[in-house]
Every structure is written in C-alpha cells, then in structure tokens.
C-alpha positions in Angstrom: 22.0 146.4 97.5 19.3 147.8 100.1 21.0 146.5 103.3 19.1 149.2 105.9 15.5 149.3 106.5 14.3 152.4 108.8 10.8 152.1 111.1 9.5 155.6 111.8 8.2 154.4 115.1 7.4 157.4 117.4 4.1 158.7 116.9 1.4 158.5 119.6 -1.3 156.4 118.2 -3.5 158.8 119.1 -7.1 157.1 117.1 -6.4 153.9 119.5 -6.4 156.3 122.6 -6.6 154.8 125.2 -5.0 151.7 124.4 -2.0 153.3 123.0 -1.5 155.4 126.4 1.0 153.3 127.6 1.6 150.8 124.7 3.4 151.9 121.3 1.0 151.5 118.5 3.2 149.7 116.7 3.2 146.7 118.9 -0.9 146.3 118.9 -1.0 142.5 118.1 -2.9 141.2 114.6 -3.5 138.2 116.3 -0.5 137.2 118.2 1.8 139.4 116.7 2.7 143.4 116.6 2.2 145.2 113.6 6.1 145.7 113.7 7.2 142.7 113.4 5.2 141.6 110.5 7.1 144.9 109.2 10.4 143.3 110.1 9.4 139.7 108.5 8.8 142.1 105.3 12.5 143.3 105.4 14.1 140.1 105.7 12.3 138.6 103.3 13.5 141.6 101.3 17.2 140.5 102.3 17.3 143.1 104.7 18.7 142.5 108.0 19.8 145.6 110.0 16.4 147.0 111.3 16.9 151.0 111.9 14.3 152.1 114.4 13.4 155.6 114.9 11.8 155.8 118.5 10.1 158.2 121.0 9.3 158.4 124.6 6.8 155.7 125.8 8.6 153.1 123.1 10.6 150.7 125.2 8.3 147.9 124.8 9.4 147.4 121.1 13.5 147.3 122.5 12.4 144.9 124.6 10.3 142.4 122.1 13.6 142.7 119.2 15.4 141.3 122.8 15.5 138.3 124.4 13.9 137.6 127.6 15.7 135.0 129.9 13.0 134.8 132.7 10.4 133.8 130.1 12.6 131.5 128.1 13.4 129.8 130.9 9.7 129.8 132.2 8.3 127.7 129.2 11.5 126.0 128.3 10.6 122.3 127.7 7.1 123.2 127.4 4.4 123.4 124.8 4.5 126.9 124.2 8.4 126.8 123.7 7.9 126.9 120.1 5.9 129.9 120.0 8.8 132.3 119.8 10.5 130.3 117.5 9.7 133.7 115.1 10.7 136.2 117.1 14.0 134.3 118.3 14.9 134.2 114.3 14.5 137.5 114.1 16.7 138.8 117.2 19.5 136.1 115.6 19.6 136.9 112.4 18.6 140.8 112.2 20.1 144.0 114.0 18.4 146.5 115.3 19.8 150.2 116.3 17.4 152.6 117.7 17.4 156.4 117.9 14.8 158.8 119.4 12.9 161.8 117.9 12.8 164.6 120.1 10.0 165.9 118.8 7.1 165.0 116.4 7.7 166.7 113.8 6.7 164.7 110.6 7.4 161.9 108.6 10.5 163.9 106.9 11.6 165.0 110.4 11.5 161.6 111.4 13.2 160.0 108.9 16.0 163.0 109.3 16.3 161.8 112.8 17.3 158.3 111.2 20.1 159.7 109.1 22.3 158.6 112.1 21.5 154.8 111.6 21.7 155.0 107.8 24.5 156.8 106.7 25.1 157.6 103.5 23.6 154.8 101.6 19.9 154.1 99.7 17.5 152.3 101.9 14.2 150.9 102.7 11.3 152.3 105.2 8.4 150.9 106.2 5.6 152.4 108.0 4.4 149.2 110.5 0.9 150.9 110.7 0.4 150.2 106.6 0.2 146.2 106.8 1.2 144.4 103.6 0.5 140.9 102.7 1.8 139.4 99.1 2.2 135.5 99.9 4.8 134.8 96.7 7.0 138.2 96.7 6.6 140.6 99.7 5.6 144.5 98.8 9.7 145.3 99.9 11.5 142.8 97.9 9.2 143.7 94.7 10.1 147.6 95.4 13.6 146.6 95.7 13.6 145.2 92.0 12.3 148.6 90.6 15.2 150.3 92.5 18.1 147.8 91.0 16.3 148.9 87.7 16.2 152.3 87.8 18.8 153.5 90.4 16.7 156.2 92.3 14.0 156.8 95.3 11.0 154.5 94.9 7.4 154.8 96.2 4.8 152.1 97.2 1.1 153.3 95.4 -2.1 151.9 95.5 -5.5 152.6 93.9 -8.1 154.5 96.6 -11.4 155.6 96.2 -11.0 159.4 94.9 -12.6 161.1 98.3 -10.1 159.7 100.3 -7.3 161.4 98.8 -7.7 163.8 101.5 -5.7 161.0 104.0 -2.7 160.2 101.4 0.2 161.8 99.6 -1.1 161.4 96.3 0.9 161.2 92.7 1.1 162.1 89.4 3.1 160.4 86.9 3.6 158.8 83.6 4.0 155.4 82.8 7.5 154.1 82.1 9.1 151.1 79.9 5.8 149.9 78.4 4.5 149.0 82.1 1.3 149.5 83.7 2.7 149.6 86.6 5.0 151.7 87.2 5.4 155.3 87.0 8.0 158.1 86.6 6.8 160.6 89.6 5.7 164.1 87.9 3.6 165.8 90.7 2.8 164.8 94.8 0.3 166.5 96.6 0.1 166.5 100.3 -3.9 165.1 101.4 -5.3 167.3 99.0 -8.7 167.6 98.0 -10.7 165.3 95.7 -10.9 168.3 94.1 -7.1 169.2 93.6 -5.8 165.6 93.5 -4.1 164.8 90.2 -5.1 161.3 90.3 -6.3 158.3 92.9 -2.7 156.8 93.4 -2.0 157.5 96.6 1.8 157.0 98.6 1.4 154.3 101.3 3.7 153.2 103.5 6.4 152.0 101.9 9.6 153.5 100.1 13.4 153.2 99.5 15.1 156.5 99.5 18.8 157.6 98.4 20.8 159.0 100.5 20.7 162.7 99.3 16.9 163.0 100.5 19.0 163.5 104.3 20.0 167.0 102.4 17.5 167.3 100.9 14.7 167.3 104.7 17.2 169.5 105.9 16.6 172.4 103.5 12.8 171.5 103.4 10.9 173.9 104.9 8.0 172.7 107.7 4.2 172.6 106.2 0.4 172.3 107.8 1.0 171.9 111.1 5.1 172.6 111.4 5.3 169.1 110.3 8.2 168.3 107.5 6.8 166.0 104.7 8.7 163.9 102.7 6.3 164.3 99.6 8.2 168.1 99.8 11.3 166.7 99.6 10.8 164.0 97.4 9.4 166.2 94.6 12.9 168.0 94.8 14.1 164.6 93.7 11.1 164.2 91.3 11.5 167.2 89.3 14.8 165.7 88.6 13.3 162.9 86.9 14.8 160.9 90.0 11.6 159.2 91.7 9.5 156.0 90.5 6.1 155.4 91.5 5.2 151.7 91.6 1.7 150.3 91.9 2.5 147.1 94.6 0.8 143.4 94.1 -0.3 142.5 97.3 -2.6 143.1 99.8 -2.8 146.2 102.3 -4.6 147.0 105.6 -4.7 150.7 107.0 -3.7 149.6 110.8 -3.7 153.1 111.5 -7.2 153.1 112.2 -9.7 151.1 114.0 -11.6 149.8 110.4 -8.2 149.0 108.7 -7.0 147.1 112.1 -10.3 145.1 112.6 -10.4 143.9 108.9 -6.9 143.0 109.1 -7.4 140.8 112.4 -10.3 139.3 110.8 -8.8 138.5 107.2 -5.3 137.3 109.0 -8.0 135.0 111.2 -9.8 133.7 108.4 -6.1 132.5 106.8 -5.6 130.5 109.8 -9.3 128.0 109.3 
C-alpha cells in the first residue's frame, strides 16, 4: 500500500513574478481552487490520506488553507456560500498533513531528501502541484499505484512532447514490458538534454512513487547544473538495477508552471463548468 504522498512545495514561482512575491505558487487558483489542492484531491482518490508537505519561507498560506478557519466559518455559516468549502472541509477531516521546511533550494532530489523526515522508511507517492492532471474515470495517482502493486519498484509518470522541448524535462529511455504499450522498464534518463542528445520524446512529469532506498540513494548523489540534486541521478542508480518503471499516464496534463500551461488550464477547467 502507498499510504504517504509528499508535495515538494518550496520553490519560488519565479515565471509568475510578481504575483508569486508574497503568494506560494502553489496556491494560484484554477478557477476557485489552488493548484495544490487539486493535487491533494489526486491522492485521496489514490487512497492516500496523509499529505507530506515539504515547505519554504513565504509558504504559510498553504498551512493555513489544509486548516480551518473559525472567523470565516462563522462569517457565512447559514448562508449561501456555506457550502462552498464543503471540499476543502473534507479534505482537512479526512487527510493529514505534516509539513517540513527546505533550508535551501537545492533541487527536486534535495527536496524530496528534506521529506525523508515525514516518510520514513516506506514507498510513496509525490506529486508536483505545478503539473495539473485531469483523468475523470481513474486519476493519474491511483493508475501509477496499480503499476507499483505489479511490479514492486519506483514508478514514473511519462508523457509524449514535441521533441524540441526535451530541453524542459527529464527525459527516458526504456523498453516496453509484459506485451504493453504502455509501460516501460527505465534503461537511460537524461537531465533537459538537447533534442539532439535525447534518447526519445517521453519525458518525466510530475508524478512518481518512490521506495524508500532513493533517501540513500540522494544522499550519495552528487549536486549537478546549478548545485541542484536531481532525482533523474538518483533514480538511474535504481534503474540500472532493473528497479524503475516508466508508465505512459491516461489523462490529461497542464504545465501550471508557466503562464501558457496555467491559462489553458483555467480556460479548459472553465469550459467543463458550461
């Protein structure tokens, strides 16, 4: 069972400057909710109900929306809007959420070290709340989780992209297991590398579920570009042992990490609503 799901969650948002100044960029609203709670929605509809957030300076707001807030439930109590946080009130019953900060930005594998605390030694989920997914029968989580109970080792979301953007992704190379065409036993990972150097379009979004040896793994992984720690270096530790699945999600996915992926998503989530 995958009972933990981690939330890197302190970066600075820095392509929605200056809107993430002061506000998290992981609680700009798609409509009337923040990216991270459709994140947390993805989880417990994964059966996942202990929310692990990994947090930073300038974060409170997202401690204080998984929280409840007595002046404003009081305030529309009775009222027509009452009903409006009927989500978000499921949520703070049913889930818990632990948070714990990162120092220092350092990477996605630095970050997800920093979570170690929170996790323990046990496999678990992560989701990046800036990669949006949207799969109305079977969310992009719980199908993951299915490829985990079947093969017992780290998973990866991949999708298809347009080869001259593999220059924004981890990108994959792998072969195809059990007669599926959709799923792939990880070979190679390259770091953003050049169309030139990528050995294929199937790029790593923002999804994975990790085993617990990947915390030993980061530490022994040395930084990269930038002094950043990338888990696509430490996962490929695992890979070469045969011991990481690729798995090519059904569902929808919206890049909320910039300004084009955020508008369309707004405007597709919108056009659900008519």
């Amino acid at each position: 069972m995958i009972n933990k799901c981690l939330f890197p969650a302190a970066g600075y948002g820095t392509r929605f400057l200056p809107a993430t100044k002061a506000t998290p960029k992981e609680m700009l609203p798609i409509l009337t909710k923040p990216l991270i709670q459709y994140g947390v929605e993805e989880a417990v509809r994964a059966g996942i109900n202990t929310m692990a957030i990994v947090s930073g300076r300038g974060k409170r707001a997202i401690e204080d929306h998984f929280d409840i807030s007595y002046e404003l439930e009081h305030q529309i109590k009775g009222g027509s809007k009452e009903t409006l946080l009927d989500e978000i009130r499921g949520l703070i019953s049913n889930c818990t959420f632990s948070y714990t900060r990162q120092l220092e930005i350092r990477g996605l594998g630095h970050a997800i070290l920093t979570g170690e605390t929170l996790i323990g030694k046990e496999s678990f989920a992560i989701i990046l709340a800036d990669d949006l997914c949207h799969n109305e029968n079977k969310g992009v989580l719980e199908q993951m989780i299915e490829v985990y109970e079947r093969y017992q080792c780290s998973v990866v979301a991949i999708e298809e992209i347009p080869m001259e953007q593999t220059h924004k992704y981890g990108v994959i190379a792998g072969k195809l297991v059990d007669g599926t065409d959709d799923t792939y036993r990880i070979t190679d990972m390259v770091e953003k590398p050049d169309p030139k150097d990528a050995p294929s379009n199937l790029a790593i979004i923002g999804r994975y579920i990790l085993t617990p040896d990947i915390f030993d793994i980061l530490r022994e992984t040395k930084a990269g570009k930038g002094g950043e720690i990338q888990i696509t270096d430490a996962l490929m530790t695992q890979a070469k042992e045969g011991r990481v699945i690729a798995y090519k999600f059904k569902g929808k996915r919206f890049d909320c990490g910039s300004v084009d992926g955020f508008v369309e998503a707004t405007n597709w989530f919108y056009d659900k609503l008519k």
